[in-house]
N, CA, C and O of each residue as an XYZ file, in Angstrom:
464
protein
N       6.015     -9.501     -9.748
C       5.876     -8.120     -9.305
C       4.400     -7.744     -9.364
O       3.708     -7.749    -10.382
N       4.078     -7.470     -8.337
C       2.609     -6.694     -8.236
C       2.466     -5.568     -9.330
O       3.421     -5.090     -9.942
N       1.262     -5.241     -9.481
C       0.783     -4.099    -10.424
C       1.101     -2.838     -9.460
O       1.598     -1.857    -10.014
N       0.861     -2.774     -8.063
C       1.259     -1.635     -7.235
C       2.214     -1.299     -7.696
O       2.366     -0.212     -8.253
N       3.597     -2.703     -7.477
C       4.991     -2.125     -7.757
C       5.328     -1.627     -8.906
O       6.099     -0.678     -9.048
N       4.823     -2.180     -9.712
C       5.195     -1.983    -11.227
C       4.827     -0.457    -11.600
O       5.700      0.203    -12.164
N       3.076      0.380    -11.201
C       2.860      1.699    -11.339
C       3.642      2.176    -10.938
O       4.213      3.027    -11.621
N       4.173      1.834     -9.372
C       5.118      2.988     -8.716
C       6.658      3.161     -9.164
O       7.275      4.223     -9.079
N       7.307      1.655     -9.774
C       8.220      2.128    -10.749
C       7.917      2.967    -11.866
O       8.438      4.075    -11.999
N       7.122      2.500    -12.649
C       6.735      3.060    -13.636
C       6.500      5.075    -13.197
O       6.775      5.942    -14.027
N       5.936      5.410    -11.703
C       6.419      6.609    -11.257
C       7.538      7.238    -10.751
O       7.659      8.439    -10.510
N       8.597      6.090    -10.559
C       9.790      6.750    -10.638
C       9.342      6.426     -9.186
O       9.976      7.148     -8.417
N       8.679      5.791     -8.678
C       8.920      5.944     -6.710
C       9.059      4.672     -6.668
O       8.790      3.881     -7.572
N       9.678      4.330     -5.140
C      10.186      3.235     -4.622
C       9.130      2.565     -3.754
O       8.799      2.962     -2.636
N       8.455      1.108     -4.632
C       7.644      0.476     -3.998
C       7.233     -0.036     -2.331
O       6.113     -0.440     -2.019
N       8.491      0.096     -1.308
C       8.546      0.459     -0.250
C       8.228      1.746      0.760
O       8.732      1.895      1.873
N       7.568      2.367      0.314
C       7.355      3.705      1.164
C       5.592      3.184      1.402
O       4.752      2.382      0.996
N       5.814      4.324      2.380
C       4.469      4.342      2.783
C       3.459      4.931      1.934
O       3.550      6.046      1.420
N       2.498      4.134      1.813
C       1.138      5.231      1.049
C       1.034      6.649      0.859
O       0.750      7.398     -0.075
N       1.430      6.782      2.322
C       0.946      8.254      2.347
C       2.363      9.381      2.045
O       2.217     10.591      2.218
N       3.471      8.889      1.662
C       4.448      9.413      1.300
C       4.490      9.294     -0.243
O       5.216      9.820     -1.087
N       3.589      8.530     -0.308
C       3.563      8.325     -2.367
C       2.252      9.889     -2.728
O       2.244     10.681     -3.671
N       1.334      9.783     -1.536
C       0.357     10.463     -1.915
C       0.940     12.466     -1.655
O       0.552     13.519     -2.162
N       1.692     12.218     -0.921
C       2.538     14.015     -0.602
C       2.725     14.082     -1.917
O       2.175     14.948     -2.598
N       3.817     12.837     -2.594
C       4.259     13.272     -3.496
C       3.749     13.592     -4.822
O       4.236     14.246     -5.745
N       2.342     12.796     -4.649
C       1.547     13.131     -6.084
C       0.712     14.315     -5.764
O       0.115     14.842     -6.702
N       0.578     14.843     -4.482
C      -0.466     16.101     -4.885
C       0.622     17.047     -4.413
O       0.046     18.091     -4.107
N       1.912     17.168     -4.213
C       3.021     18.207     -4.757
C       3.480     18.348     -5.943
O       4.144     19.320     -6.301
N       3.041     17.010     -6.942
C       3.553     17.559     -7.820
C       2.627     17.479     -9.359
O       2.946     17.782    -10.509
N       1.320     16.912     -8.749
C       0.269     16.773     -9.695
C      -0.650     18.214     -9.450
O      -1.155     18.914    -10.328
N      -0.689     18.398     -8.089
C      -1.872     18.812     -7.508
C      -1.876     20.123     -6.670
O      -2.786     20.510     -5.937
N      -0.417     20.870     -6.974
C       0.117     22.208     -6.010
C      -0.673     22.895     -5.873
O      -0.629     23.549     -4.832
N      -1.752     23.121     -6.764
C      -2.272     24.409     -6.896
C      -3.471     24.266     -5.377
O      -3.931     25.217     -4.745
N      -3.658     23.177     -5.193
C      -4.539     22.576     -4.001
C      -4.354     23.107     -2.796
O      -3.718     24.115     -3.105
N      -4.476     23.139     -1.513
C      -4.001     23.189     -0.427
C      -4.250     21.772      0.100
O      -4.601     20.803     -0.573
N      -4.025     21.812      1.326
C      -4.042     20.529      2.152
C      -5.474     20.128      2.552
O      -5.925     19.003      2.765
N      -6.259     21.703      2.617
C      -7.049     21.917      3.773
C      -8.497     21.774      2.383
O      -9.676     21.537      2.647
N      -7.885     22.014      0.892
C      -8.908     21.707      0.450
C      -8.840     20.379     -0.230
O      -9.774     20.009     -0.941
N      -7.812     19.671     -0.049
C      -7.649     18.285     -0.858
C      -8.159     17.158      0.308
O      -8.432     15.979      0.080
N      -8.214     17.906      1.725
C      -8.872     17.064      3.018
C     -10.301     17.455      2.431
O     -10.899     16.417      2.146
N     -11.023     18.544      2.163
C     -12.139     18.860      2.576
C     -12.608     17.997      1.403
O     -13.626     17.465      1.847
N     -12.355     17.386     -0.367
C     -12.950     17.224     -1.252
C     -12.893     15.653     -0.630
O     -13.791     14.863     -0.920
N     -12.074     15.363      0.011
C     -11.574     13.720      0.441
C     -12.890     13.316      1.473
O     -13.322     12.181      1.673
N     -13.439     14.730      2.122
C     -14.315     15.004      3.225
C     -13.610     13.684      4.454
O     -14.104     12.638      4.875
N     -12.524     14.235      4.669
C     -11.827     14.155      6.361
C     -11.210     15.074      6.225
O     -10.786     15.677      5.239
N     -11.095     15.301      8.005
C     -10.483     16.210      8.521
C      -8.539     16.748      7.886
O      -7.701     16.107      7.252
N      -8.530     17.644      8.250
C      -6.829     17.800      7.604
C      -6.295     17.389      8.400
O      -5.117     17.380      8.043
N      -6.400     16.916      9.548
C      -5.608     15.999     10.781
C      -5.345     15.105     10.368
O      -4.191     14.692     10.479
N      -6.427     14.324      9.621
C      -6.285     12.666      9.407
C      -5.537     13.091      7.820
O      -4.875     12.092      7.535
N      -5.381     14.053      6.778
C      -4.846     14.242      5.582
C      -3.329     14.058      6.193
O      -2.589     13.085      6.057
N      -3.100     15.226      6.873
C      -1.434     15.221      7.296
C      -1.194     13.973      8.347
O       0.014     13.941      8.580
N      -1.754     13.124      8.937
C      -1.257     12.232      9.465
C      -1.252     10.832      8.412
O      -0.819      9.723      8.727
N      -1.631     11.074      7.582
C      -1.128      9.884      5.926
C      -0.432     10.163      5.457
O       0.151      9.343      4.748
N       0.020     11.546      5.514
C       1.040     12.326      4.264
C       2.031     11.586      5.654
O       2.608     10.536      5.371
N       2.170     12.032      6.821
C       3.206     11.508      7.565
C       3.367     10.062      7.703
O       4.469      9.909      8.231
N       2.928      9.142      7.535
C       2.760      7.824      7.449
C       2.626      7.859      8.900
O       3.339      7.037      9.476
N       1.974      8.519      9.562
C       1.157      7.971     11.066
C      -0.460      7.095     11.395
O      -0.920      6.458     12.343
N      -0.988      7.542      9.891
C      -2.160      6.842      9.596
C      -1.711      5.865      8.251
O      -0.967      6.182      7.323
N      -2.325      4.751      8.445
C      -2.541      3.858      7.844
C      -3.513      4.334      6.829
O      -4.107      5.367      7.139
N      -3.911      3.597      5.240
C      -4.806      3.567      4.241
C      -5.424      2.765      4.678
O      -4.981      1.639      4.906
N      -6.476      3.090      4.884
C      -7.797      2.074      5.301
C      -8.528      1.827      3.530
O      -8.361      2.314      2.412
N      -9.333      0.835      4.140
C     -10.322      0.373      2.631
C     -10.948      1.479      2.557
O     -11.014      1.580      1.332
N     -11.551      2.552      3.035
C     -12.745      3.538      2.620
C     -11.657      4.519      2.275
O     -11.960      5.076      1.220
N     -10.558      4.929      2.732
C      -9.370      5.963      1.890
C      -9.162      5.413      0.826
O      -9.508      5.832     -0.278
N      -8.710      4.648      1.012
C      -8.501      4.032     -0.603
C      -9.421      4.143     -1.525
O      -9.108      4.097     -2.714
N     -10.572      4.290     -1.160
C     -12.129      4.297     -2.241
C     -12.025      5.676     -2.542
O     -12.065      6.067     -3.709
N     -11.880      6.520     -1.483
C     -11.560      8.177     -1.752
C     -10.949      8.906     -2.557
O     -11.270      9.847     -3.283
N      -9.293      7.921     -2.168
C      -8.402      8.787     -2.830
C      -8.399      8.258     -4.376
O      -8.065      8.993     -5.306
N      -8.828      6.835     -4.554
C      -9.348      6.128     -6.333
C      -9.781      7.453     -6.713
O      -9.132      8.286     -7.347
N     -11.089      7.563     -6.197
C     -12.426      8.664     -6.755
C     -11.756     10.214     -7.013
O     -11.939     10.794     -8.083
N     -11.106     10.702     -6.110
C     -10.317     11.857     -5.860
C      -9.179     11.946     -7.606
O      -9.189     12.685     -8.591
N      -8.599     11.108     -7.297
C      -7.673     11.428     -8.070
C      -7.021     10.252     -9.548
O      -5.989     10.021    -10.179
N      -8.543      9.791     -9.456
C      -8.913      8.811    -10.803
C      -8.492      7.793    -11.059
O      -8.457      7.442    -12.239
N      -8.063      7.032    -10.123
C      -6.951      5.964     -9.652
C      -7.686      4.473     -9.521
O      -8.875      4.414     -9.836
N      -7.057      3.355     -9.097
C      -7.711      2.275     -8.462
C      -7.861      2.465     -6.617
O      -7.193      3.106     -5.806
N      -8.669      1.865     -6.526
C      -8.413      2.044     -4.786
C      -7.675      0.605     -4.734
O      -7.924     -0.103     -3.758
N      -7.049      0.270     -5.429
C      -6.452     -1.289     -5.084
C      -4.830     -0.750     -5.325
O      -3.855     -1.349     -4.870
N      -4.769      0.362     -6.043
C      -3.064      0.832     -5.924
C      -2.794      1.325     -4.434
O      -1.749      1.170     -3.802
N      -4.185      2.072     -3.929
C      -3.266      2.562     -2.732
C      -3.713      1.415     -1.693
O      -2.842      1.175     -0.857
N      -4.745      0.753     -1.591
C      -4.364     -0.969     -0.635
C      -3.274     -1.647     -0.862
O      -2.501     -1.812      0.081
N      -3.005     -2.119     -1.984
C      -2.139     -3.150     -2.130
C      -0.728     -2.348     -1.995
O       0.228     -3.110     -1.851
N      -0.445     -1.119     -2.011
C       0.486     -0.551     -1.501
C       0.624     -0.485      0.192
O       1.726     -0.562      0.735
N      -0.157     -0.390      0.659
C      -0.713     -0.754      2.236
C      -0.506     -2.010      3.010
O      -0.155     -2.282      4.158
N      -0.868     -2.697      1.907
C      -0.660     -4.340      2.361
C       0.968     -4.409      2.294
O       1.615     -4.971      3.178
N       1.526     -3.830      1.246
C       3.002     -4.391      0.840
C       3.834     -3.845      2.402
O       4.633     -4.542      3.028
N       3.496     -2.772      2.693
C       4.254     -2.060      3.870
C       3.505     -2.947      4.997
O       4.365     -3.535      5.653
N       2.200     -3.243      5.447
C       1.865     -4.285      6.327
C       3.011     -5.524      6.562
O       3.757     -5.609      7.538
N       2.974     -6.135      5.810
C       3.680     -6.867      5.376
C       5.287     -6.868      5.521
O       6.179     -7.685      5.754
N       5.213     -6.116      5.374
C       7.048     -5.536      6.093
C       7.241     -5.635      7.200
O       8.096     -6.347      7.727
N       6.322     -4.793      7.822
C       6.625     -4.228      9.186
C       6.007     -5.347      9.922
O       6.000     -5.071     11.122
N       5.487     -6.498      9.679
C       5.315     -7.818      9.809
C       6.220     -8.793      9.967
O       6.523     -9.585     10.859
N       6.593     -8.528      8.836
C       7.940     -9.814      8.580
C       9.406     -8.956      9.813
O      10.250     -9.625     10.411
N       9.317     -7.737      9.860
C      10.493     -7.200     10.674
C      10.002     -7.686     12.436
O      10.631     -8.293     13.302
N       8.957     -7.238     12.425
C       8.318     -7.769     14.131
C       8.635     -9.158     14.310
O       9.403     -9.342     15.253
N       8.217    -10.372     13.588
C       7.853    -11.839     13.332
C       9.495    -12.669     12.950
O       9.671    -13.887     12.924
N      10.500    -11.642     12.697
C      11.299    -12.210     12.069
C      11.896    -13.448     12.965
O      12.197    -14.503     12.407
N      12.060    -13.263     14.444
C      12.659    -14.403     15.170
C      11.559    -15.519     14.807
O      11.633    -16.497     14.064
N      10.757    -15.137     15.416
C       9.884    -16.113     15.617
C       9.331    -16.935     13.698
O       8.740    -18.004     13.547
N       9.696    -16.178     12.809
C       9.214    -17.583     11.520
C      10.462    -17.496     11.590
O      10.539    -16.392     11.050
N      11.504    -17.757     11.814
C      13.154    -18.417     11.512
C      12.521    -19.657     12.697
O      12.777    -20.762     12.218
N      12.013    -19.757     13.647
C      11.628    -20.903     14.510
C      10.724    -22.083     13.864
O      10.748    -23.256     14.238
N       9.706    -21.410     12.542
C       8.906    -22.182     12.290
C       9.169    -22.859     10.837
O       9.192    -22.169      9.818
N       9.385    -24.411     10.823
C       9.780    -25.200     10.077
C       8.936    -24.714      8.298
O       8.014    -23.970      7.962
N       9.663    -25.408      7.756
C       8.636    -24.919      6.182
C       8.740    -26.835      5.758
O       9.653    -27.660      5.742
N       7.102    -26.863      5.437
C       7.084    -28.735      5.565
C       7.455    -28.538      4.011
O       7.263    -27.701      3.128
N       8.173    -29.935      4.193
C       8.418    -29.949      2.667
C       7.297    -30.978      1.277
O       6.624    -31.922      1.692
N       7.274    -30.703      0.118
C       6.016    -30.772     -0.304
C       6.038    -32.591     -0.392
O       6.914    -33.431     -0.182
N       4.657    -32.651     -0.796
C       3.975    -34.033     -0.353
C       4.471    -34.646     -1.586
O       4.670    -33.959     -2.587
N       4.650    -35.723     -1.564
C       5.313    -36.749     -2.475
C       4.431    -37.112     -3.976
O       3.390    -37.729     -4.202
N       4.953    -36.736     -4.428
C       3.798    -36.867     -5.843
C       3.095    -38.922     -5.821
O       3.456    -40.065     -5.540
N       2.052    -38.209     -6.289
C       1.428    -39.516     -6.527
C       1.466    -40.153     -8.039
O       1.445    -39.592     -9.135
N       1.535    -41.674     -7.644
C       1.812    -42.195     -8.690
C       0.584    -43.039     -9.308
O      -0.255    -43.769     -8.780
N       0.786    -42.695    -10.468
C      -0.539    -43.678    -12.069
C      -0.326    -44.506    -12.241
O       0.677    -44.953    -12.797
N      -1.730    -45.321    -11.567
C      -1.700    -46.414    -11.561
C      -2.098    -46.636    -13.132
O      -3.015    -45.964    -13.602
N      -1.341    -47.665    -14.004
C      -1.589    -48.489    -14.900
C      -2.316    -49.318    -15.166
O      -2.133    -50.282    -14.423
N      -3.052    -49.466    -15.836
C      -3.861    -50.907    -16.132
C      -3.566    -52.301    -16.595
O      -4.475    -53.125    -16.691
């Protein structure tokens, strides 16, 4: 189990969601007193690109991730490697015919010690 998964159990959220549905949920319930428009402005992007992460229409890029670390005292490797894990999904769901086509070689034959 990744360290992603393990924090986000450890938050009671389900390691499958999108980034930006983990992040609604921590500044609704860490961070209410905020608005949108000032948790975009301290992030310095637009609130377009804030509410299109909260919607999972934008992706976590590497420089969000450095943001939202800094923002809200975090790793920027929880919200990548949370990024990657959903990459990765929606990967394996696109790809699925096609690696059921591609063989898995099986491993190379151990080598044997030679004796003297």
């Amino acid at each position: 189990m990744t360290q992603t998964k393990l924090n986000m159990l450890l938050l009671g959220l389900s390691p499958w969601r999108h980034p930006g549905e983990v992040l609604r949920d921590i500044l609704q319930e860490e961070h209410s007193t905020k608005t949108k428009t000032e948790i975009a402005a301290l992030l310095r992007i637009s609130r377009q690109s804030l509410h299109n992460i909260i919607a999972g229409k934008l992706d976590i890029s590497p420089s969000m991730a450095l943001r939202l670390g800094k923002l809200l005292d975090d790793t920027p490797q929880f919200w990548t490697e949370m990024q990657s894990e959903i990459d990765l999904l929606r990967a394996a769901e696109t790809m699925e015919a096609e690696l059921k086509k591609i063989p898995t070689l099986p491993p190379p034959p151990r080598k044997r010690k030679h004796r003297p």
